[in-house]
Structure formats: structure tokens, C-alpha cells
N, C-alpha and C positions, 0 to 999 in steps of 0.2 A: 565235248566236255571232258576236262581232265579228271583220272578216279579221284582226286581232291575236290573237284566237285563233285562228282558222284556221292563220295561219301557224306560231304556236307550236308547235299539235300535231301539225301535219310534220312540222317541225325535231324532234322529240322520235320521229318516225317511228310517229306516231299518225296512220289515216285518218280525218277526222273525219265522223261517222256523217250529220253535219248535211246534207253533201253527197254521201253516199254512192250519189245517184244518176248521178252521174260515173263512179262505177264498170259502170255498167252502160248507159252511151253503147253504142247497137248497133253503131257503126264499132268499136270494140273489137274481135268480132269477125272483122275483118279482118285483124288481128294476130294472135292467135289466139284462134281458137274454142272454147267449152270440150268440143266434141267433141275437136278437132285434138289438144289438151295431152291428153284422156284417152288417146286414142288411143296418145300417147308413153307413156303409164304404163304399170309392169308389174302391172295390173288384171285377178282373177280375180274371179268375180261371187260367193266365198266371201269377198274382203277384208276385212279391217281398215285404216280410212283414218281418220285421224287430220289434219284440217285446219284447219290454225293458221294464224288469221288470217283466215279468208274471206271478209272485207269482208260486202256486199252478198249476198254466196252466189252470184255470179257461175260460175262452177265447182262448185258444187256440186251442182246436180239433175244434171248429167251424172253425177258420179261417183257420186252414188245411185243413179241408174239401173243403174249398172253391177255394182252388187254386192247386186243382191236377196237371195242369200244372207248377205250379210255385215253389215259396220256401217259408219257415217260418223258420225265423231265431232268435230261443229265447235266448235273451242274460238277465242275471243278475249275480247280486253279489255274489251273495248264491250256491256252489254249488250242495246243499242239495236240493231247490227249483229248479233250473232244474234238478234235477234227478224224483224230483214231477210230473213236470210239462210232461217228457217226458214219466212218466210211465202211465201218463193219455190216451198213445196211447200204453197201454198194448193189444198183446203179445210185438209187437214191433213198434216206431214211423216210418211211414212212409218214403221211402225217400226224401221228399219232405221238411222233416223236421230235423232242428239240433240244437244243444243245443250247447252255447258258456257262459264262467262266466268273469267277470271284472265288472271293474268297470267304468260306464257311465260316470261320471262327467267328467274321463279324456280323454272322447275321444268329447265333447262338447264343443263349442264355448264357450270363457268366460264368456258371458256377458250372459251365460242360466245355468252357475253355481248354484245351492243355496248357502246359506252364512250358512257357518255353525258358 
């Protein structure tokens, strides 16, 4: 992908999968950890977790981890980015966990649209 497209599919609030190892810089991290964010969740290990967007799967093996009993349901657009995202529970993702792509905007109320 040329940084012309790179830049486009920002601006359009596309992470592009090309460089999706950016998401997962270990000084991140530092910021916050995806223990730290689960931790802020209100997370029983029966959940239903519905996660929209999950790039790289950055956040993700945490919040599977946390809900052995339950589901993680990672939906995005890309489906380059969940194939990412699921290989982060290499050999293989748990069952607890599934990987779905579309796109979000049209399954949201109108009025939580962005304005493109």
C-alpha cells in the first residue's frame, strides 16, 4: 500500500491492516495494558464481549482469558485484521472465541453514525 493510501484510510478511520504492527508496539503497554483496561471492565468470566474493531487483537487474549465461561465475539472490517487478531491465540483461538468481519456503521443506530 502506497503512504497515499495509507493516509486515506485514516482519514476515513480505517486502521490499515498493512501496518497493524504498530498496534502492537510493546511501549503501548505503557499506556495501557491490556490487563490494566480489563481490569476497568465490568468482566465476569460468564461474559458476552462483543469487540468492535480489535485491530491486531491487542486486547483481546486478555479479555478471553477472562471469560472462560463466556464468548468474545471479534467483529471488524478488515478481514486481514481478524485473521491478526485470532492468530494471537496461536496454535489455536479458543472456543470461546470467534472472529466475524463487516462493517459496524450499518448495524448502529443512526444518530452513533460518523459523518463521513
Amino acid at each position: 500500500m502506497s503512504l497515499a493510501g495509507l493516509w486515506s484510510a485514516l482519514r476515513k478511520g480505517v486502521f490499515p491492516h498493512q501496518i497493524s504492527w504498530f498496534l502492537d508496539n510493546p511501549l503501548r503497554r505503557l499506556i495501557l495494558s491490556p490487563q490494566r483496561l480489563a481490569d476497568r471492565l465490568p468482566i465476569a468470566s460468564s461474559s458476552h464481549i462483543l469487540e468492535v474493531g480489535p485491530g491486531s487483537g491487542f486486547f483481546s487474549v486478555e479479555r478471553a482469558r477472562r471469560v472462560p465461561q463466556g464468548r468474545l465475539a471479534l467483529f471488524d472490517l478488515q478481514p486481514e485484521m481478524i485473521a491478526k487478531a485470532l492468530a494471537k491465540f496461536a496454535p489455536a483461538a479458543p472456543a470461546q472465541v470467534a472472529g466475524f468481519t463487516g462493517d459496524a456503521s450499518r448495524h448502529c443506530h443512526p444518530q452513533m453514525r460518523a459523518s463521513t
